[in-house]
C-alpha positions in Angstrom: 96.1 82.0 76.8 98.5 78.9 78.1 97.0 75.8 77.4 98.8 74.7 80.6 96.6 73.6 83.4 98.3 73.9 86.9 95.5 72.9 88.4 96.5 68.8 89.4 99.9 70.0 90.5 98.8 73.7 92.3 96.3 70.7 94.5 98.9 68.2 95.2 98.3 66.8 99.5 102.6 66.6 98.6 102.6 70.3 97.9 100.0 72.3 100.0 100.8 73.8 103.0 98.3 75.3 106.0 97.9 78.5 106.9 95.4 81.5 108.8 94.0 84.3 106.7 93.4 87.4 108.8 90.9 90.0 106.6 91.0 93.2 107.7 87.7 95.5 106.7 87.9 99.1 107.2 85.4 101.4 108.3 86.0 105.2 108.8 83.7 107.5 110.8 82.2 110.9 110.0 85.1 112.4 112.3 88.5 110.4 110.0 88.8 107.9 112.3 89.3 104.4 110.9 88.3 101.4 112.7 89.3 98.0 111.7 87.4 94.9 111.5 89.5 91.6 111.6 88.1 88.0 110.1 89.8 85.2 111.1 90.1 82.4 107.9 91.6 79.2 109.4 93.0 76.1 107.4 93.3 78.0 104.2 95.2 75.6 102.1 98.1 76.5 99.5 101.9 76.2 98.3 104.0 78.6 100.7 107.6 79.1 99.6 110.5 81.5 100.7 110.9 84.7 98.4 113.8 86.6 97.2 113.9 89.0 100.0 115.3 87.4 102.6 118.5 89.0 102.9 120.4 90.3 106.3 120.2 94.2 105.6 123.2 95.6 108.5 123.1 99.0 109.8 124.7 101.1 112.4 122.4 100.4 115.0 120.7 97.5 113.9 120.0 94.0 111.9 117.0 93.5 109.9 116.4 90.6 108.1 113.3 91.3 105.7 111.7 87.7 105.1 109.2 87.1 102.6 107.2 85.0 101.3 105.5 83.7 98.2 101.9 82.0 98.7 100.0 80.0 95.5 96.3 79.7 96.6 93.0 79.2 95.6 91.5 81.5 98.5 90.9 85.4 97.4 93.6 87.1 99.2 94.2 90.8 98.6 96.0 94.0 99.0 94.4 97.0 99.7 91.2 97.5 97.9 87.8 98.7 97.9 84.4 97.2 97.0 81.3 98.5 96.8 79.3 101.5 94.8 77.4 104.3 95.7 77.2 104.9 99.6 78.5 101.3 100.2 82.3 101.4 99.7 84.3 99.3 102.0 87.5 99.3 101.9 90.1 96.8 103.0 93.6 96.8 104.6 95.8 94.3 102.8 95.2 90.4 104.1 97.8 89.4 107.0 98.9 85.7 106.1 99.2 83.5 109.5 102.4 81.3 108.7 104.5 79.1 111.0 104.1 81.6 113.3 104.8 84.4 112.0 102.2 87.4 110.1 103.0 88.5 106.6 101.2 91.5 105.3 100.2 90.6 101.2 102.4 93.5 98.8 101.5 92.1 96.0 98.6 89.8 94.2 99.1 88.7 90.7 96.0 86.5 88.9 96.8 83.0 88.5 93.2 82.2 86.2 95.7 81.3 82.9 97.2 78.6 84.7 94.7 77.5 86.9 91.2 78.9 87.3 90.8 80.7 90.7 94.3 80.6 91.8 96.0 83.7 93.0 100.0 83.8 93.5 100.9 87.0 96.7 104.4 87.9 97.6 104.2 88.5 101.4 106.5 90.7 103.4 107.0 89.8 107.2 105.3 91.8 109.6 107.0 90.6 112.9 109.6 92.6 114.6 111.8 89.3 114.8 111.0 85.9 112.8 110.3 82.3 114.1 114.0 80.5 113.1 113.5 78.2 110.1 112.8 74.7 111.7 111.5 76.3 115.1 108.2 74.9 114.4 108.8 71.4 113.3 112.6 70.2 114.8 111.9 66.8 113.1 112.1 68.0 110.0 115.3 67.6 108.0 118.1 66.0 109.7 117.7 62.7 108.9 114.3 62.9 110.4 111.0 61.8 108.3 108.4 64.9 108.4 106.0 61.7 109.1 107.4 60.2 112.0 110.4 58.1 112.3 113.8 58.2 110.9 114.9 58.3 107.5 116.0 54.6 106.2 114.5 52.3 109.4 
């Protein structure tokens, strides 16, 4: 085991970002039919960064751009799963991360515990048909601009 602690950093106020946490229970009837439930997990705090997939893919009739994420958090999230024993299995639909206004779907959910106890690091794949632009949300931010208010260097 690392003898690393994350923990301080992984907790930083400079590092952690805001985001919504949209868990989606599944039920299925005695006909097939699933039904899903959705729980709404507001101010969920973490480290969002870009991923590696967020390449222009071209085709012959159309332009994708897959955008993913990567999300460091101390909140549960997961993938598809199932809890429960006996007659009481539910099952879950993979967690929709809420993100600058735009939904990522979780794909993957590694265990974080060696570097900092109760931390999980997902890789989450866009969802939206077309993405927010980078900046759309904030226009401060960048340019000169402080992400605080104000300009950089008054």
């Amino acid at each position: 085991m690392p003898m690393l602690n994350l923990s301080p950093v992984l907790t930083s106020p400079m590092l952690l970002d805001t985001f919504t946490v949209n868990r989606r229970q599944q039920s299925i009837n005695n006909y097939g039919e699933a039904s899903t439930t959705v729980t709404a997990n507001t101010n969920i705090r973490g480290i969002v960064f870009p991923s590696d997939e967020n390449d222009l893919k071209r085709l012959p009739d159309a332009q994708i751009q897959a955008k993913a994420i990567t999300v460091i958090t101390a909140f549960a999230l997961r993938g598809e799963s199932e809890t429960g024993t006996g007659g009481d299995e539910t099952q879950f639909q993979p967690d929709i991360v809420v993100w600058n206004g735009d939904s990522f779907m979780v794909r993957v959910v590694e265990d974080y515990t060696n570097y900092a106890a109760g931390f999980v690091l997902a890789v989450c794949t866009s969802i939206d048909l077309v993405d927010e632009p980078p900046g759309a949300i904030s226009p401060n931010y960048g340019f000169g601009n402080s992400p605080y208010g104000g300009v950089y260097g008054e």
